[in-house]
Structure formats: structure tokens, C-alpha cells
N, C-alpha and C positions, 0 to 999 in steps of 0.2 A: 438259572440264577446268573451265571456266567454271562449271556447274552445281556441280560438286563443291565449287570454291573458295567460294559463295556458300551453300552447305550447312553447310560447315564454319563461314562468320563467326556464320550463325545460331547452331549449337550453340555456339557458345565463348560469343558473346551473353548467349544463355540459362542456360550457364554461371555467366555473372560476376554476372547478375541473381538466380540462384537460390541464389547465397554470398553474397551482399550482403544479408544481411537488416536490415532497418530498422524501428525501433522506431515505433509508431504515434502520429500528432499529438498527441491527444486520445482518453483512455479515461475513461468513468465509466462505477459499478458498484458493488460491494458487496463488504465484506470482513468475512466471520463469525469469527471470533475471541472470545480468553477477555476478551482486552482490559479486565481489571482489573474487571469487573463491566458493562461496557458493552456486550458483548456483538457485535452487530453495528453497520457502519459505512458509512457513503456516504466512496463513494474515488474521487479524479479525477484523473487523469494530464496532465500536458503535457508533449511532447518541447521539450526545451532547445536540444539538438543529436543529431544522430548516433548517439548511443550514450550519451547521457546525458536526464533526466527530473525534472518533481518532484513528489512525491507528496502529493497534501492529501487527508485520511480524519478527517471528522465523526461521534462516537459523542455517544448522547445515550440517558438513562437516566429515566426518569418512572415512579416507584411510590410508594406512599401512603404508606413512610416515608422516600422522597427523592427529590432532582431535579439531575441533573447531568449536562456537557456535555463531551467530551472533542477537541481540533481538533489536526493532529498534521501536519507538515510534514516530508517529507525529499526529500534531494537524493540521487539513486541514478544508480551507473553501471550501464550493460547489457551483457553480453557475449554473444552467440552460441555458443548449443554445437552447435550441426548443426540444421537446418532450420526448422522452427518451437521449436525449445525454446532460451530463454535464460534464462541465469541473473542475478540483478542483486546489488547489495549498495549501501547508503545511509547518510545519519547524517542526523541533522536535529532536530527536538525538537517543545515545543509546550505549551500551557496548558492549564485549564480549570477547572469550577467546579464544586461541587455543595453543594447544600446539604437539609439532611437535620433529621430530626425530631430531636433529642437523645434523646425516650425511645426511640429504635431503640438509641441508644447504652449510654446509662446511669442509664434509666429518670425523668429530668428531666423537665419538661413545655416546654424553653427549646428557643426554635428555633436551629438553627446550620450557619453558611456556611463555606467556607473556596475559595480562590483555591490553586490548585496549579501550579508550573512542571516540569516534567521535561526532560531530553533522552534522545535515544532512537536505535537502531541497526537495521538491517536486514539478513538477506539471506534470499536463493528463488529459487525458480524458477520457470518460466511455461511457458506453451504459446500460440504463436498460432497459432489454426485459421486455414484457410482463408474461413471465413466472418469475420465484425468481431466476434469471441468473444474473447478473452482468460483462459487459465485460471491464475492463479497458487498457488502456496504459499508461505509466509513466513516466516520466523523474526524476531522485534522483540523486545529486551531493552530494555526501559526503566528509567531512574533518575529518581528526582524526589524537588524537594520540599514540602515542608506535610506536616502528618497523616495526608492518603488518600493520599498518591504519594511517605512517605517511606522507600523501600526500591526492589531492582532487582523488577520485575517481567518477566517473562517471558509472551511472547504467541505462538503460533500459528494462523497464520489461512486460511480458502480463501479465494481470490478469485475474483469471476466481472464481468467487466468487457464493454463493449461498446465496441468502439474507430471512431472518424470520424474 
């Protein structure tokens, strides 16, 4: 009887640990996306608590008729859908800068900058492998303003992240 009872805490144990999934400290990685011309982005995760996080993703763009940086913050809940797959949803915003030849624009020889602010929304889904892999997918509707960011933009992106 003894052995049985002490079988049994094990599996209920294992149980409550194998439902309890918890979102990981710290992920960095990379998130491929259309993201408004910037294409790809360095993305770094910190858990806040529990079941919340917040996301900072670095896009940066360098060609010979322009130079621009895009830096994006959001605050995301996570929820658990069964085992390793959770789904999250966030808001958050964020700046940037680029500054471009004019003749790429409208055929001028004058150089020009512009400062742009947006806010921005999220949601996806994710996969945590049993290794410190992180696989996500994402949906980001962005609004903003200035020149290059005044309209809603629309982003889909993979992630592949490395979580410690």
C-alpha cells in the first residue's frame, strides 16, 4: 500500500508540473518578417511574471538609397494551449528613423530624414521544444506617424528564438 501511495504522489506531481507550463526567463533570436521594408529583426524576450513578457525587436535597413532603424516594444500576455504550444497577444509601440537619398524619392539630389513614431499590436503563436528553441508565428498591425509610418501596416513574421 505504501508503495502504491508513493507512486501515485509521483504521478499527480508530474502531473501538475507537466500543466503548469511556464514561459521562459530570457529569449533572443530573430524575427523574419515583411516589417514595413526592414525585413528581418533581432528579438529579445524577458518574462515579467508568469504568464506575462516583454518584447524588444531591432530592425535595421542599410542600402545605397537609404538608412533606417526600426526599435519596437510590446507588452504580451501568454496563455497555454496544451503542452508546449502557447498562444500570446500584446500592445506596445515604438520609433525609428531613416533617412534616404531624395532622388530614390523624386528625383532631387537633396538628402532627407525623417523621425517616425507608431503604436503597434500583436498576436501568435509559439512552440517550446523540449530543447531552449522557441518557434513562434505572429500577427502585428501597426499605425504610425510621419511620412514612412503614416498609415496601418500589417506584419507577419516567423520567429526562432533561443531561450536561457
Amino acid at each position: 500500500m505504501k508503495k502504491l501511495l508513493i507512486a501515485a504522489c509521483f504521478l499527480a506531481g508530474f502531473g501538475f508540473q507537466s500543466q503548469a507550463q511556464s514561459i521562459s526567463e530570457n529569449a533572443l533570436g530573430l524575427r523574419f518578417g515583411g516589417n514595413n521594408g526592414f525585413g528581418g529583426e533581432i528579438s529579445y524576450q524577458r518574462a515579467l511574471g508568469e504568464n506575462n513578457r516583454f518584447e524588444v525587436d531591432l530592425g535595421w535597413r542599410n542600402d545605397k538609397n537609404f538608412d533606417a532603424f526600426k526599435l519596437t516594444g510590446l507588452y504580451q500576455w501568454v496563455w497555454n494551449l496544451e503542452g508546449g504550444f502557447n498562444w500570446f497577444a500584446g500592445i506596445g509601440g515604438g520609433f525609428g528613423s531613416v533617412s534616404y537619398d531624395d532622388r530614390f524619392n523624386n528625383g532631387d539630389f537633396d538628402e532627407d530624414s525623417e523621425t517616425f513614431f507608431y503604436g503597434a499590436a500583436n498576436i501568435g503563436i509559439e512552440y517550446n521544444f523540449d530543447i531552449p528553441l522557441l518557434i513562434a508565428l505572429d500577427f502585428r498591425p501597426e499605425i504610425g506617424s510621419g511620412e514612412y509610418s503614416d498609415d496601418l501596416d500589417l506584419d507577419v513574421a516567423l520567429s526562432l528564438r533561443y531561450q536561457f
